[in-house]
N, C-alpha and C positions, 0 to 999 in steps of 0.2 A: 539399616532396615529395622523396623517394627519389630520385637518377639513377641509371639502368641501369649497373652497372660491368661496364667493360671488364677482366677481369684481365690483367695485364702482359704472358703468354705469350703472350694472342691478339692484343694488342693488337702485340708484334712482328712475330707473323705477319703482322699486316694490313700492320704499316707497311715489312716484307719483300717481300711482294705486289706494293706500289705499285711499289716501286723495284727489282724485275723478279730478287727475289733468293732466291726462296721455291720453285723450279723449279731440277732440275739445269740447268748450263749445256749445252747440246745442241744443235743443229737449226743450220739455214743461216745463215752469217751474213756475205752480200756481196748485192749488190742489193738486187730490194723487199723481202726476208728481213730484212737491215739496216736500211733508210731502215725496216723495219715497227717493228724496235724501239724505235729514235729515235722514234719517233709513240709507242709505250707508255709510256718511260720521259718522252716530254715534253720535253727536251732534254738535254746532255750537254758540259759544260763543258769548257774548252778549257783548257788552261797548259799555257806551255817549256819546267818544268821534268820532265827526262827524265834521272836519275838509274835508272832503269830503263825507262819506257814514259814518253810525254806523256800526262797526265791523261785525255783523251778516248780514246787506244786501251785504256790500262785498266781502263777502264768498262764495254768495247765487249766486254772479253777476259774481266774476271766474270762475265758475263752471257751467252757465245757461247763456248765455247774454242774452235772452229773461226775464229776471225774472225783476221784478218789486218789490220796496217794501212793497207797498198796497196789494201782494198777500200773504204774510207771515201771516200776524192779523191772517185774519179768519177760518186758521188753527188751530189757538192757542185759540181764543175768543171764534167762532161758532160750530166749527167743531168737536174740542175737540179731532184734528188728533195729535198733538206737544203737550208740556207741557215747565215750566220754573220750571228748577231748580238748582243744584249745580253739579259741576264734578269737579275742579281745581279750578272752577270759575264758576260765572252765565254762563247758557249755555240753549238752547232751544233743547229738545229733543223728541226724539220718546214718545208719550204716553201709546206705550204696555211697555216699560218699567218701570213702576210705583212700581210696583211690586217688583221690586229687590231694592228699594228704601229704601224699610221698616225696611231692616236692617242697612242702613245711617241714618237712621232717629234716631234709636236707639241707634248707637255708638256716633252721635251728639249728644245728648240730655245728654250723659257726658263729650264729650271731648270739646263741646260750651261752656258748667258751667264753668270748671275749667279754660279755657282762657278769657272766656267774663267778669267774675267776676274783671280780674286785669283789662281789658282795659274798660271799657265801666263804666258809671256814676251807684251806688248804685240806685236800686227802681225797675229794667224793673223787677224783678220776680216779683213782689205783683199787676203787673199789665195784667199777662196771664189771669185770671179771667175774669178780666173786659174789655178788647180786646173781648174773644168768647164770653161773654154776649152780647157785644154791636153791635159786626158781624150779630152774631144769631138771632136779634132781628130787627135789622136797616139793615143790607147788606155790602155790601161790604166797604171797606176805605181803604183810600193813608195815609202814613203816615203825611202829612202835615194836616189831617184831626182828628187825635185822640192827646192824652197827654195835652189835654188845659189846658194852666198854671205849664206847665214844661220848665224848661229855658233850648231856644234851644243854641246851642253851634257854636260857631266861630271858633274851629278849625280845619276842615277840614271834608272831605267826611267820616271818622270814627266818629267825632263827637257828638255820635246820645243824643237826649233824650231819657227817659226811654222807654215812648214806640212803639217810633220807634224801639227801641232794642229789647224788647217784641213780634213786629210784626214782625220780621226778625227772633228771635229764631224759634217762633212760626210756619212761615217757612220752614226752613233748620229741623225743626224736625216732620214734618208732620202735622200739627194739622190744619195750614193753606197755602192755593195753591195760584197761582199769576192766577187770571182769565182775566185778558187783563193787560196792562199800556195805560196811557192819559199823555200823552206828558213825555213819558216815565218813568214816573212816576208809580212804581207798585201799582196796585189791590189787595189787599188781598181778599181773602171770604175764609169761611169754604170749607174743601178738598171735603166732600160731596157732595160739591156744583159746584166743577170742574169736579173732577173724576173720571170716569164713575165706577159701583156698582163693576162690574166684576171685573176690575182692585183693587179696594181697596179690594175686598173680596179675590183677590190670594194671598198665602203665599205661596214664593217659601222658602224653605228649603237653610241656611245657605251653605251649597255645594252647590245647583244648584248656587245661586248666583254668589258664588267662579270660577263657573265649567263657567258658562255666563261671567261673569265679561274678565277673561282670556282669553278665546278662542276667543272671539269677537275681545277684546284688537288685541290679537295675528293678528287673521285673516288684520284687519285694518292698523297694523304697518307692515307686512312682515314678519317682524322679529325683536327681540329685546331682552332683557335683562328681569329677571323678575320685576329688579325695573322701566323698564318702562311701563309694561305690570300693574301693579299696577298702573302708574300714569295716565294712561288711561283715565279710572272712576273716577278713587280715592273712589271705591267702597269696596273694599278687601284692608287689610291690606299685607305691603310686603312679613310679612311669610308667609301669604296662598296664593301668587302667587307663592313665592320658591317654597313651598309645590307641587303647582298647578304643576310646572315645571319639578320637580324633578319626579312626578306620569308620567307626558308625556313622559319624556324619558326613563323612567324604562321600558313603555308600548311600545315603539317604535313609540308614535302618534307625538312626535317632536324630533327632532334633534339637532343637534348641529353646527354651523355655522362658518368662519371664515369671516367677513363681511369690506370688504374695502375701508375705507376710501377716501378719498379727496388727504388725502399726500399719500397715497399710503398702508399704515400700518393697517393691521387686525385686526379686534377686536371680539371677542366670541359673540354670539348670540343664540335665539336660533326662532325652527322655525318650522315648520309641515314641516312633512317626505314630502312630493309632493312639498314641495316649487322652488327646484332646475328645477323639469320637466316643472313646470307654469312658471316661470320664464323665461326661453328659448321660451315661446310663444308668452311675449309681446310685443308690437308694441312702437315704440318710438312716445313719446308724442307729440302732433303738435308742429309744431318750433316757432307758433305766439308767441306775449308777450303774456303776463295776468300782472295786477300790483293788488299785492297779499294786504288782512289788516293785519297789525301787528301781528292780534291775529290770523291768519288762523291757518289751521292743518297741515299745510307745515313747520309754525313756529313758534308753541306752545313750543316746546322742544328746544328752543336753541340750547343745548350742540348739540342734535341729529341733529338738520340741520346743525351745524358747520362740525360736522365729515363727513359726508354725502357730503355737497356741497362745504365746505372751506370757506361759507360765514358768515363772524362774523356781529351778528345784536341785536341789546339792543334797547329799544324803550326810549325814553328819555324825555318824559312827565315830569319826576320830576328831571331831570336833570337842577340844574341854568342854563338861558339861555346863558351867559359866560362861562360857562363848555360842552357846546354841541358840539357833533364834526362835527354833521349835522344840524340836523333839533327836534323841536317839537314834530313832530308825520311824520316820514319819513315811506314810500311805499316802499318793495322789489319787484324789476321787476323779473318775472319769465319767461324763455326763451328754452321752451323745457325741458330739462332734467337740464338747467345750471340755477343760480340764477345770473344775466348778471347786476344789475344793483338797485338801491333808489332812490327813487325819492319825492321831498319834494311840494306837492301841497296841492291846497286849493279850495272848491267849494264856490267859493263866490258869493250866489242865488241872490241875491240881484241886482246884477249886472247880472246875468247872466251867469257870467265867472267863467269857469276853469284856476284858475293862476298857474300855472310852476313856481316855486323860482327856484328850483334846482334840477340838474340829475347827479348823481356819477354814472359811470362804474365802475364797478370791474376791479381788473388789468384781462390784457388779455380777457378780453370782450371791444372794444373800439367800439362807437358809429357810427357805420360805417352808408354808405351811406344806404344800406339793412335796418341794427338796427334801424336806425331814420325813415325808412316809417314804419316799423313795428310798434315802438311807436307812432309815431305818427296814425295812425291807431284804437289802443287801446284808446290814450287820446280823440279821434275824440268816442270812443262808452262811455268812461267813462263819459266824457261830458253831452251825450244825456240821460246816466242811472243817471246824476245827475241835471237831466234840465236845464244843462247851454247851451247856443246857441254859444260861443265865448271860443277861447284859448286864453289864451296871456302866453307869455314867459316872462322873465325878461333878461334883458340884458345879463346879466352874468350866466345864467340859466346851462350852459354848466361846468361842474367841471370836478376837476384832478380826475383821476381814483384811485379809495380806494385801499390801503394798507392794509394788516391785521395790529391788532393794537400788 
């Protein structure tokens, strides 16, 4: 039998949609306005690196240009509307979801042992104890605050002492919550003491979680694969997403998709039975730029933005800097529906200045005389989201247009 094809263009749009990018950026965005987005987008990943924004206010800034970073905290500190925890990776999330947490908490607390035991320094377990004693008793602590007189280690941001390791297990398995970061630096305190009763007293049942985990997934991606649909959360394991799948199309609640590509070539999907009718309803994204963080939801999935847009992109942080084929920590320009372009910049506050090293076109996106007000345009809001007063370009600022590799 025939699958329904998805053509490529709609198939952006949809997966534009999910990840909150198919809508000028407009309207409020500090309070429930904020925490409401965070609940759309589902969560919003966190990283240090702050070569112009940290990953999660970037995300917050494609998507709201009014949004500030000083309006994020007191959702997470005060309000107690967000929470910080684990999905792929640190990520800041809805706080009604806590609840479906409880069974991550429990499949980490064996599948942590058994890897943390090879990589991480003998002692963090003999030190759970005396972490919540000393929480419980004194309050909160960073980890540069506890383990005194454990030799801290030189090799890198895995390198932990013991009980920084302790306070991270402690973490990622429930026992303790992140109640703010100081100079981004996490808070630990007891969970009790973030939150809120209701939320720690719901036990959603192993299926509901299953049943939440996937359909959320689902709704968010458009359409997909069960093993993307699992990498979602990374809350359900892949067979009870198969599971999940295989129950939806026996029921008729999803379908089956032919979803196309960038080169042209379909690929199986799968998708709620009304996807095809919604689909024909959406409006094409504004044609402004957006210059997207590495870590967005546009480009968390690699492989899936490659098939999708045809744009190949690796972040290259740990790349030797003679091995990089661009930049450090290079920016995808997003241009409507097409990924048009990277861009390699730097907020250097200090100065003042947004420095431009360098801008790749994709092939067949060339920096036309339209393209360059348009960015230009965006670097002129990036700027001011990042308090610099001043652009500069670097002479040679302007590159050949990328090649797939």
């Amino acid at each position: 039998m025939t699958l329904p094809l998805l053509p490529n263009a709609t198939a952006r749009r949809l997966f534009l949609a999910g990840a909150g990018l198919a809508t000028p950026p407009t309207g409020a965005a500090s309070g429930a306005a904020l925490a409401g987005l965070v609940e759309s987008l589902g969560f919003v990943q966190v990283d240090s690196i702050q070569t112009v924004a940290r990953a999660h206010h970037m995300i917050l800034f494609a998507r709201r240009q009014s949004y500030r970073s000083e309006a994020l905290a007191p959702l997470i500190e005060r309000k107690r509307l967000l929470w910080e925890h684990w999905t792929h990776d640190a990520a800041i999330l809805p706080i009604a979801l806590y609840p479906h947490w409880r069974h991550r908490f429990a499949r980490d607390a064996d599948r942590l042992h058994s890897n943390w035991r090879k990589w991480f320094r003998e002692g963090y377990e003999a030190q759970f104890d005396t972490i919540l004693r000393r929480i419980e008793a004194d309050g909160p602590v960073k980890s540069s605050e506890v383990g005194e007189g454990e030799a801290r280690g030189k090799g890198g941001w895995w390198d932990w002492h013991p009980s920084k390791t302790a306070l991270e297990w402690l973490w990622r398995t429930g026992a303790l919550a992140i109640t703010r970061r100081e100079g981004f630096q996490k808070v630990y305190d007891l969970s009790e003491r973030v939150i809120p009763a209701p939320l720690r007293a719901a036990a959603p049942s192993a299926e509901q979680t299953v049943n939440w985990a996937c359909g959320s997934a689902l709704d968010r991606l458009g359409f997909a694969t069960p093993g993307e649909i699992a990498a979602f959360w990374r809350a359900v394991r892949p067979d009870e997403a198969r599971a999940w799948c295989d129950a939806g199309l026996a029921s008729g609640d999803l379908i089956e998709v032919a979803v196309q590509g960038a080169d042209g070539m379909p690929r199986r999907a799968l998708a709620r039975a009304d996807l095809l009718a919604n689909a024909a309803k959406l409006p094409d994204p504004p044609p402004r730029l957006r210059i997207l963080s590495p870590f967005d939801p546009a480009l968390r999935d690699r492989a899936r933005t490659e098939r999708l847009f045809g744009f190949h992109y690796r972040i290259e942080v740990f790349v030797p800097e003679a091995q990089r084929r661009f930049g450090y920590y290079v920016f995808p320009v997003l241009e409507g529906v097409q990924l048009v372009g990277r861009i390699d910049m730097r907020a250097e506050r200090a100065g003042g200045v947004l420095a431009i090293r360098a801008y790749w076109p994709e092939a067949g996106a060339p920096l036309t005389k339209a393209r360059a007000a348009r960015l230009d345009a965006e670097l002129a809001r990036m700027a001011a989201f990042t308090g610099c007063s001043r652009i500069d370009f670097a002479p040679d600022w302007q590159r050949e247009p990328v090649q797939r590799p």
